[in-house]
C-alpha positions as CSV (number, residue, x, y, z in Angstrom):
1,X,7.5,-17.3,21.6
2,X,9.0,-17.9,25.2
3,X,5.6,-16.8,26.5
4,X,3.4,-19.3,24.7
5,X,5.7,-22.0,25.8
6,X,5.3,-21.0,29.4
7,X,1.7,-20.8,28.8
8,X,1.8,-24.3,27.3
9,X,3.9,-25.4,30.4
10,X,1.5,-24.0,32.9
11,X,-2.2,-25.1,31.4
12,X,-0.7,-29.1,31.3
13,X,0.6,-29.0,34.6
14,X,-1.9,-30.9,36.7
15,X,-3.2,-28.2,40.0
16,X,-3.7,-30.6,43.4
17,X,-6.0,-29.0,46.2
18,X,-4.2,-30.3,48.5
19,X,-1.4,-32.8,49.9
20,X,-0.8,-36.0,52.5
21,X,2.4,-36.7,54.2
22,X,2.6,-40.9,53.9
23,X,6.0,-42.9,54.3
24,X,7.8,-45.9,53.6
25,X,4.8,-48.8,54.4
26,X,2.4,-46.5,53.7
27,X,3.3,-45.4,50.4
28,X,3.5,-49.2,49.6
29,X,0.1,-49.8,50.4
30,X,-1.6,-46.9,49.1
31,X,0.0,-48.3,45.8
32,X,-0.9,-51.6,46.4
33,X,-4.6,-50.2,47.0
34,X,-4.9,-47.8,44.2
35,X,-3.9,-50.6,41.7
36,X,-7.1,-53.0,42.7
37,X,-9.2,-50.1,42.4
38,X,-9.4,-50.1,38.8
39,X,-7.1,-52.7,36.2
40,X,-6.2,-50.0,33.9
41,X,-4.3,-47.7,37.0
42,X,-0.8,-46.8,36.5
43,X,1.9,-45.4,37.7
44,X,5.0,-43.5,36.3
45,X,8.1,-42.9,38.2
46,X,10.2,-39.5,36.9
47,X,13.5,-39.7,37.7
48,X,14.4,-36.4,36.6
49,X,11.9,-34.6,39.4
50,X,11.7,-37.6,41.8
51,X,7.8,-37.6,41.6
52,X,5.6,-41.2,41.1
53,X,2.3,-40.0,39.1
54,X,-0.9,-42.1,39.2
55,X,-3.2,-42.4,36.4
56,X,-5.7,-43.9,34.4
57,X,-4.7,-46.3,31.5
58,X,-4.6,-43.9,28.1
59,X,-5.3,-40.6,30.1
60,X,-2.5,-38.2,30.3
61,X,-3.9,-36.7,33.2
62,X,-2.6,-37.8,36.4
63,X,-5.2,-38.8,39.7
64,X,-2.7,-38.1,42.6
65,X,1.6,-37.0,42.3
66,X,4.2,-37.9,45.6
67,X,7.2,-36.1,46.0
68,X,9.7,-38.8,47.3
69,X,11.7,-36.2,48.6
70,X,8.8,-34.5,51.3
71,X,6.9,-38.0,51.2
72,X,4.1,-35.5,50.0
73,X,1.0,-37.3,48.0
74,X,-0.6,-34.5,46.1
75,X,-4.0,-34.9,45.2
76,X,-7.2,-33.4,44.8
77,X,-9.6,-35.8,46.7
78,X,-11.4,-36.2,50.1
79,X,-8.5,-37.0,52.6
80,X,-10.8,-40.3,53.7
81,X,-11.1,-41.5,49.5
82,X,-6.9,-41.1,50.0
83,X,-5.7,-42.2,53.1
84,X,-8.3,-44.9,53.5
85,X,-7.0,-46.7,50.8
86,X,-4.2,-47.6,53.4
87,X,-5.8,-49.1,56.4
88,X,-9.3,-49.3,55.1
89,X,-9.6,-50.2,51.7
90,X,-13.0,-51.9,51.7
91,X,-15.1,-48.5,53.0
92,X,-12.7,-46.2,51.4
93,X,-13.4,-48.0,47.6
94,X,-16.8,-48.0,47.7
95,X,-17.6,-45.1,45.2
96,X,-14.1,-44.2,45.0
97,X,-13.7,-41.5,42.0
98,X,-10.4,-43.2,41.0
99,X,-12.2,-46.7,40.5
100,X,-14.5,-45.2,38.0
């Protein structure tokens, strides 16, 4: 039985490509961004783990994770569809997989 938990554990934990190191401001803005995207974007803080998820309204799968600790913004995007959203939010939007 242990196995098929840890099997449950590991096919609903969400795999990112890749990560961002954004801080303080940033962070901030990239949130600030992300929620004009789309209405119905959310974010969840865990306490527990320290993480902020990002996600869609309904959908228990999450867009993007940071880790407040390494100021780390996991996600599995284009690094310009990400980070634009900080200092250049009107080219960065414009077909932006989150706003969909």
């Amino acid at each position: 039985m242990k196995k098929a938990k840890l099997y449950e554990e590991f096919i609903n934990e969400e795999i990112y490509l890749t990560y961002s190191e954004i801080v303080g401001y940033q962070f901030d803005k990239f949130l600030e961004s992300y929620f004009k995207l789309n209405k119905d974007n959310k974010t969840v803080y865990d306490k527990k783990e320290d993480f902020t998820y990002g996600f869609r309204k309904g959908s228990k799968t999450a867009h993007w994770k940071y880790d407040h600790d390494n100021f780390e913004l996991h996600h599995s995007e284009k690094e310009f569809h990400v980070l634009g959203l900080i200092n250049f939010y009107k080219q960065a939007s414009k077909g932006h997989p989150w706003s969909k």
